[in-house]
C-alpha positions in Angstrom: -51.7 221.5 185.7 -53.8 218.9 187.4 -51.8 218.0 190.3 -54.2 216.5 192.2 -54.5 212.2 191.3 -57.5 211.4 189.5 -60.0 208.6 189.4 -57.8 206.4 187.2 -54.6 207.4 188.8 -55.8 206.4 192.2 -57.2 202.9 190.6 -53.8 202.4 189.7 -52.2 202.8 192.8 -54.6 201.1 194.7 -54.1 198.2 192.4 -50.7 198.2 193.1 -50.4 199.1 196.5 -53.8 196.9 197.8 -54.1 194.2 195.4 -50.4 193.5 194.9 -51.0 194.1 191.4 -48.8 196.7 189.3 -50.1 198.0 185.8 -47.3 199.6 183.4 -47.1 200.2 180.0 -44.2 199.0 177.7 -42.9 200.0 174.5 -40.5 198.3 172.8 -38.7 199.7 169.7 -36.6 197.5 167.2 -34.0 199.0 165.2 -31.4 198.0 162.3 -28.6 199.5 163.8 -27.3 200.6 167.5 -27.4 203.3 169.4 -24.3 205.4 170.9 -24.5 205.6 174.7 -24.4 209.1 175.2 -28.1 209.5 172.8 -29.6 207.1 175.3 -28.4 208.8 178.4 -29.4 212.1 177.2 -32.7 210.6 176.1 -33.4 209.1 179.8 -32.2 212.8 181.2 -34.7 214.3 178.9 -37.8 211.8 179.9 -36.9 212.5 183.4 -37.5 216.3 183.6 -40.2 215.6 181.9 -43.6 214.4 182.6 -42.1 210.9 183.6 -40.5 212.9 187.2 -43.4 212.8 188.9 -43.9 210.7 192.1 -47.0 210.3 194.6 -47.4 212.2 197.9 -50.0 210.8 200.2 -52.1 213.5 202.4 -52.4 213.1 205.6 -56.2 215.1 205.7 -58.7 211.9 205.4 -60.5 212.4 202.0 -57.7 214.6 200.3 -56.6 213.3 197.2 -53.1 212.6 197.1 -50.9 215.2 194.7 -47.8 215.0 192.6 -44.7 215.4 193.4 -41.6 216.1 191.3 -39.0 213.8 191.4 -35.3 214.5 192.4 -33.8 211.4 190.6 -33.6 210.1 187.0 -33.2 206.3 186.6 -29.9 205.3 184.5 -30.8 203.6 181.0 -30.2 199.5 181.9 -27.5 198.2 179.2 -27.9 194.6 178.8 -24.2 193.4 178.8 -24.3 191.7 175.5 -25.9 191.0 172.7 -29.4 189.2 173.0 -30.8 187.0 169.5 -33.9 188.2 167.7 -35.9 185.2 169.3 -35.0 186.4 172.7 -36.6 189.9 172.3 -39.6 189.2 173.9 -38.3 187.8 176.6 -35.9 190.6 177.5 -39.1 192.9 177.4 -41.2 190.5 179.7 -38.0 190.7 182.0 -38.0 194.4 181.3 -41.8 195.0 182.2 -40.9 192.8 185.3 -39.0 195.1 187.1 -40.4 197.3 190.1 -41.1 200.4 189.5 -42.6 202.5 192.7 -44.8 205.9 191.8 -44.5 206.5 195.7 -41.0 206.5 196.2 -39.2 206.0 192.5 -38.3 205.6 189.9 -41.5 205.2 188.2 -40.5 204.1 184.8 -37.4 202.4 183.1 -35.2 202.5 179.8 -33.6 200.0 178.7 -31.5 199.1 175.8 -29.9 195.6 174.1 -27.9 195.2 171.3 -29.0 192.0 168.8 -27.2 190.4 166.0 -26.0 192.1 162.7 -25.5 195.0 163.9 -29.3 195.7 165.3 -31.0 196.9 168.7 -33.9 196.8 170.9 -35.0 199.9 173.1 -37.7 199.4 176.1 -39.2 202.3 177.9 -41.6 200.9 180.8 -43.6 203.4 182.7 -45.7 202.6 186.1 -49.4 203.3 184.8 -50.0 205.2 188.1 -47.5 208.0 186.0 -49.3 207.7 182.9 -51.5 205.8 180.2 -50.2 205.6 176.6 -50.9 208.9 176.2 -48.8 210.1 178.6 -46.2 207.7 176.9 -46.3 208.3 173.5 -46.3 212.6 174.4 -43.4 212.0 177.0 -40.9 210.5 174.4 -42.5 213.3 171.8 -41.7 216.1 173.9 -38.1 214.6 174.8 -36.9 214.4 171.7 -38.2 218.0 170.9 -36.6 219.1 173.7 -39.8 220.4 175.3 -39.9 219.9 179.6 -43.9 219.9 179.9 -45.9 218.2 182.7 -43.8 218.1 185.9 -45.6 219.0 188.8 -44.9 222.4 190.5 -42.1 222.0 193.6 -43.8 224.5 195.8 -44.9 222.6 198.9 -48.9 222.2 199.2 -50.2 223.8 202.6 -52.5 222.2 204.8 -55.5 224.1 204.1 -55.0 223.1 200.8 -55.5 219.8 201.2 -58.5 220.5 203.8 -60.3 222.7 200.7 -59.6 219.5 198.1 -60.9 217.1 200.8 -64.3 218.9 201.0 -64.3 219.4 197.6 -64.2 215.7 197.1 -67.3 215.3 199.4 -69.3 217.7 197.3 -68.2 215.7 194.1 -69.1 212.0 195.6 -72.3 213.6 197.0 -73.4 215.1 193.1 -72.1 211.5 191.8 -74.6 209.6 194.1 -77.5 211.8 193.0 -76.9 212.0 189.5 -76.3 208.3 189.4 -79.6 207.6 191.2 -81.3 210.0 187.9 -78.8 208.4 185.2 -80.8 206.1 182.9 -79.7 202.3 183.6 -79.4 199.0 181.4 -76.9 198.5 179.1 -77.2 199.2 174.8 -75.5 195.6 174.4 -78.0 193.2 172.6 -79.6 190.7 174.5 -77.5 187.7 174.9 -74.4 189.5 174.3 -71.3 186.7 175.0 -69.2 188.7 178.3 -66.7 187.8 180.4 -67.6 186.6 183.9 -65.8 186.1 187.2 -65.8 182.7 188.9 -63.8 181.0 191.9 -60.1 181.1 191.3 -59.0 177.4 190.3 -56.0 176.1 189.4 -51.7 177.3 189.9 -51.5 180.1 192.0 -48.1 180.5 191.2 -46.9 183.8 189.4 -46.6 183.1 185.7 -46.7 185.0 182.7 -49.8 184.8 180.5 -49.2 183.4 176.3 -48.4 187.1 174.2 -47.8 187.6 170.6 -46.7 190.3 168.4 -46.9 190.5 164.7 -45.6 192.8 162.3 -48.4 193.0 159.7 -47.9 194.9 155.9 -49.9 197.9 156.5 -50.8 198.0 152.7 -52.4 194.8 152.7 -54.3 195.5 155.9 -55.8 198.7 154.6 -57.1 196.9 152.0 -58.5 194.0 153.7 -60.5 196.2 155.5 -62.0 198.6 152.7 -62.8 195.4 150.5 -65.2 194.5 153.4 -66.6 198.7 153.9 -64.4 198.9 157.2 -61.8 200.8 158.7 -57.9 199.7 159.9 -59.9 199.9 163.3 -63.2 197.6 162.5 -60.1 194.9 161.2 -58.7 194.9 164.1 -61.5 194.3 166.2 -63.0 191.7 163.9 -59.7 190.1 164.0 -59.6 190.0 167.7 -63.0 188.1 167.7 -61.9 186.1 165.0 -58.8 184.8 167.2 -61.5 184.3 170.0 -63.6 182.3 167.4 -61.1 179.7 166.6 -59.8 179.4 170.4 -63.6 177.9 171.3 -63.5 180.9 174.1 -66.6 182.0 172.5 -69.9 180.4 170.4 -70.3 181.6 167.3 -74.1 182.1 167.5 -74.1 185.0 169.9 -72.8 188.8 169.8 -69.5 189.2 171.4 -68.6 192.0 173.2 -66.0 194.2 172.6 -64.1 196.7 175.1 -62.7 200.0 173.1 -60.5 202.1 174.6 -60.7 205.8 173.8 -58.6 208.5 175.3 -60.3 211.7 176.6 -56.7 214.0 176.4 -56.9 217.2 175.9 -55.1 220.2 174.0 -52.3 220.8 177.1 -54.2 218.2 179.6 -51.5 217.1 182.1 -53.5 214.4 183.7 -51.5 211.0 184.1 -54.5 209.1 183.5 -57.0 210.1 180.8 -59.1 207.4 179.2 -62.5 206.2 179.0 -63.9 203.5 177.4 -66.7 202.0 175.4 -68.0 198.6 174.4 -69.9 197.3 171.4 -71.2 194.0 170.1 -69.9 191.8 167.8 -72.0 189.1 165.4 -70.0 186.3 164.1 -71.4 184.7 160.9 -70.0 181.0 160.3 -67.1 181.4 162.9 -65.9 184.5 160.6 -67.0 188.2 161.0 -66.7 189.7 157.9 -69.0 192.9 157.9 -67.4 195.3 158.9 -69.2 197.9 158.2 -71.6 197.3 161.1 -68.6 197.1 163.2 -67.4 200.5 161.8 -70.9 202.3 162.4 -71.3 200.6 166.0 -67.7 202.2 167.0 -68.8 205.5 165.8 -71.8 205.7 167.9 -70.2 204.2 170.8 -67.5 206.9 170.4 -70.2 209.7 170.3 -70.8 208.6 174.0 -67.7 208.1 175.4 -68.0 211.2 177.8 -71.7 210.2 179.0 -72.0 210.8 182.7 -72.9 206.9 183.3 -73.5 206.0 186.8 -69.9 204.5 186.9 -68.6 207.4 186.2 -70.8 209.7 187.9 -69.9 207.3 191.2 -65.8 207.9 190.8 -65.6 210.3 193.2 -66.8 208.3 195.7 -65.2 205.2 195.0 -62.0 207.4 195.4 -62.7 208.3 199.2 -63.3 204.8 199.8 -60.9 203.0 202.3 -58.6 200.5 201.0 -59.9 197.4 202.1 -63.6 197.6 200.6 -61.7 198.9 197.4 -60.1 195.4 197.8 -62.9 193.5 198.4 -65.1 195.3 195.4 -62.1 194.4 193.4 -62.6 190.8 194.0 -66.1 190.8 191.8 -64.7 192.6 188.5 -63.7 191.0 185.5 -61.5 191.8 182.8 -63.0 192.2 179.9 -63.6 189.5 176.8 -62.1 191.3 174.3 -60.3 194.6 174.6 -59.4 196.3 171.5 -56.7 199.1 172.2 -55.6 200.7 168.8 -52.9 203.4 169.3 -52.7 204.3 165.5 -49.9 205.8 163.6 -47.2 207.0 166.1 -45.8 210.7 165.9 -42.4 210.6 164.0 -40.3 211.6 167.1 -41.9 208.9 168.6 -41.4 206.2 165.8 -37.3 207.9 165.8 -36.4 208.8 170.2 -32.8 209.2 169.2 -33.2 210.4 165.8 -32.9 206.7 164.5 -36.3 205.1 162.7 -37.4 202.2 164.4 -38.6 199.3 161.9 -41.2 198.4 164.2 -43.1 199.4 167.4 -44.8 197.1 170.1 -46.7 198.8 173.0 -48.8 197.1 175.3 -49.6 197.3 178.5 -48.4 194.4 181.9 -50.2 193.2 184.6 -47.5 192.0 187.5 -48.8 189.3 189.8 -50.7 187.3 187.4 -51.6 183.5 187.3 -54.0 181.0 186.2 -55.7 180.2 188.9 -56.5 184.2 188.8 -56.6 184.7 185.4 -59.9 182.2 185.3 -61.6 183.5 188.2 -61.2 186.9 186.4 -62.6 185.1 182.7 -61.1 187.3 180.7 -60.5 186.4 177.1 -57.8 188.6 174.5 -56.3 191.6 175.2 -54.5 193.5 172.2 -52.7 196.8 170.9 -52.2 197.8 167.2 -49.6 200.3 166.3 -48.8 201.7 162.9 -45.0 202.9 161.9 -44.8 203.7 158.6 -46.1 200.8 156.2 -45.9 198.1 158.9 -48.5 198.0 161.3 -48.0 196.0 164.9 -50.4 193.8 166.3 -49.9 192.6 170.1 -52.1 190.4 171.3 -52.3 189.0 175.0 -53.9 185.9 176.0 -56.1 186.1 179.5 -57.8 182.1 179.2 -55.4 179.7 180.4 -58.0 176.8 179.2 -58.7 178.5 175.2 -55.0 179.5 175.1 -52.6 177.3 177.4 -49.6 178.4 175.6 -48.3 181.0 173.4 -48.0 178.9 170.5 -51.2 178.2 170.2 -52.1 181.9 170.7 -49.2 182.6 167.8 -51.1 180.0 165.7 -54.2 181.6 166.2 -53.2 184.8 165.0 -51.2 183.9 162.3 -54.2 181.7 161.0 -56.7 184.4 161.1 -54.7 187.2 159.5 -53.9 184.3 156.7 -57.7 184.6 156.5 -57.9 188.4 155.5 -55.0 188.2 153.2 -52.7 190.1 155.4 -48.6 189.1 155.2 -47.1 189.0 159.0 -44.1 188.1 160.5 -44.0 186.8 164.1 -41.4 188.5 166.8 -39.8 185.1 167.3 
């Protein structure tokens, strides 16, 4: 297995551990009946010899990477002590994503359960992004309920010469990055005058707060069909939704392309890595505050896809950035935006997924949290929507995360937002209260 922290995985911790700024990724399952107990329990014992029990060791040769480590505890699923109402889901998942988690010392990831009323449930798995993206999530729970133990790092100490060899191997990597990146082509393929965010000086509360988030359950029927009445895809919908929502906040004009961040995962058949996903951008026209072709949308994905894997200069310069000390990390950090519009579509979820104790859920959220958040930082960072589309049978899950405290100052404006564009493509939803 890779058992060495990549690129990504490093990022992560270093946004955690410099920046004061944890990254994890929630799911949130809602079901029409409860669960016993001892399924959870043996659910959480499952995730924990799994790929979920790993934790961070540091090295103590300057320019090794640091390795994983298995973990000798599993956490104990959280039981809220009573029953929580339907319009107080979301905020027993914001709680949830709150919590600490520590990839260095443990745990790095959390259950949690609640009963609701009539007889229903909620079930919250939060995982430190450090451990793993939403691949890593959605094949941890898979694996669990198969009863498969895949992924944990090997318990075998690591010697010292090990960690010499990876350090020098690092330098030979950060030294080919910085050539090839001199002899990569530059510019970008983003028309010009392309709308993107941009970072400015932080103005504004300082204080902590959670930014506006919505989740809709959307008919998956309708949606499909939405989207091949216009020549797109489930995908191009959602994107064109996204910039839609965008639209009727004023965050963006409607006489310029608008660009749009795709995530795309770069996994593997048996690829262990914690962290493995890329991404692309693409531009988006509005016509008359609507964007309504999605065809072009459709055929600009698939060639931005086709280069997902490019050896950019970003990319080719990871290495380096990796062997970089902590405070100019920090201070580089300081100049990069989030993006305008990020687009992460997770698709239809395996049925072991959809069903971790053998119980369907009715619906699936999964997103991802940034801890440490405010507004003041949020506009110095002029970032725009954030959202995550899941499919569960014929319901399909839209999350969307607001990241302009001036275009969205609340969440029910963001809720109204969505609910009015998805009105405008003929799509029946129902708002998590």
């Amino acid at each position: 297995m890779v058992n060495r922290l990549t690129f990504d995985d490093d990022l992560f911790l270093r946004s955690e551990r410099v920046l004061g700024i944890p990254v994890t990724n929630q799911s949130v399952w809602r079901f029409d009946r409860e669960i016993p107990a001892a399924e959870l329990d043996e659910l959480a014992h499952r995730l924990g010899t799994g790929r979920l029990g790993r934790l961070v060791a540091r090295s103590a040769v300057p320019g090794a990477r640091a390795r994983w480590v298995p973990s000798a505890t599993i956490p104990p699923v959280a039981v809220h002590p009573f029953a929580i109402s339907p319009d107080e889901v979301l905020g027993w998942a914001g709680d949830e994503a709150a919590q600490p988690l520590d990839p260095v010392r443990g745990p790095g990831w959390r259950l949690a359960y609640a009963p609701t009323g009539a007889g229903g449930s909620v079930l919250s798995l939060v995982i430190s992004h450090v451990v793993g993206d939403g691949g890593v999530h959605v094949s941890s729970v898979v694996e669990a309920v198969r009863g498969i133990s895949a992924g944990r790092p090997p318990s075998a100490p690591t010697r010292s010469w090990d960690d010499v060899r990876d350090a020098g191997g690092q330098l030979l990597r950060a030294a080919r990055g910085v050539l090839g990146a001199l002899r990569a082509p530059k510019g970008s393929a983003l028309p010009p005058g392309t709308q993107v965010s941009k970072t400015r000086p932080a103005e504004g509360d300082d204080a902590p707060q959670r930014p506006p988030f919505a989740v809709f359950d959307c008919d998956a029927d309708s949606w499909d069909a939405a989207a091949t009445s216009r020549g797109g895809s489930a995908n191009s919908l959602f994107i064109a939704v996204l910039t839609e929502i965008l639209l009727a906040s004023g965050r963006v004009d409607a006489d310029a392309p608008v660009k749009v961040s795709l995530p795309v995962s770069d996994r593997g058949e048996d690829d262990d890595r914690s962290n493995a996903t890329t991404g692309v951008s693409i531009a988006v026209t509005p016509d008359g505050g609507r964007v309504t072709d999605l065809a072009a949308i459709r055929a600009a994905s698939k060639r931005a896809f086709a280069t997902a894997t490019d050896p950019t200069p970003v990319r080719l310069l990871e290495p380096l950035v990796q062997l970089l000390p902590d405070a100019l990390v920090a201070a580089t950090a300081e100049n990069s935006p989030v993006p305008l519009c990020l687009c992460s579509n997770l698709g239809e979820l395996p049925q072991e997924f959809a069903a971790p104790t053998g119980v369907p859920a009715t619906s699936i959220m999964m997103r991802s949290v940034t801890g440490g958040t405010s507004p003041a930082l949020l506009r110095a960072r002029g970032g725009g929507v954030t959202a995550w589309l899941t499919r569960t049978g014929r319901t399909l899950t839209l999350a969307v995360l607001a990241l302009d405290p001036d275009h969205f100052p609340d969440t029910d404006a963001l809720r109204a937002h969505t609910a009015n564009t998805l009105a405008g493509w003929s799509v029946p939803a129902e708002a998590w209260s």
